[in-house]
Residue, then its C-alpha position, 0 to 999 in steps of 0.5 A: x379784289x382783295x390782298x392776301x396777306x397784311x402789307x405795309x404801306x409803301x408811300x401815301x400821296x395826296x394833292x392840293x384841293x384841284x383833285x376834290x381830295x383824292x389820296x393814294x397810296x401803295x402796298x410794299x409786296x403786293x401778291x400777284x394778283x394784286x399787282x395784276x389788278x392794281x399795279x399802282x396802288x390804289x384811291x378814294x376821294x376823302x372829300x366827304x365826311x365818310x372817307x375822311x375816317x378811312x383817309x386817317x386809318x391809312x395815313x396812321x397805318x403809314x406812319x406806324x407802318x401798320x400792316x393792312x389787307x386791302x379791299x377794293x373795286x379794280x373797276x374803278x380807276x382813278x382818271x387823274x393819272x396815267x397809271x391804274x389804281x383800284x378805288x379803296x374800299x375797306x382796310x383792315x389793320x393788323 
């Protein structure tokens, strides 16, 4: 799935070295369809070299409030919470 307008981040959360590095975050306004597939936000575990690029995008999007179209796979939750999150997959910056 994928937003369909740039969106700023509405809040970044990540936790101590328990989660091997997960980070999440949300989108202000989500349209419908994303807050069908993705109603708390969404993922990724920047324990690897390849997410930790992606983890700084999103957290300078946040503090510059940047923003930013989403991509990511609704299939994927994230089993450290309750709640449904979408596994980030790309984000793009406007």
């Amino acid at each position: 799935m994928q937003t369909k307008t740039p969106q700023k981040i509405s809040y970044l959360m990540t936790w101590s070295d328990y989660t091997g590095g997960v980070f999440k975050f949300a989108l202000e306004n989500q349209d419908e369809e994303a807050r069908a597939l993705c109603p708390s936000g969404y993922w990724l575990d920047d324990a690897s070299d390849k997410n930790a690029a992606l983890y700084d995008f999103i957290k300078e999007a946040y503090q510059l409030k940047t923003p930013i179209i989403v991509h990511a796979n609704d299939s994927q939750d994230w089993d450290g919470m309750i709640t449904k999150e979408c596994k980030l997959m790309l984000a793009i910056g406007f």
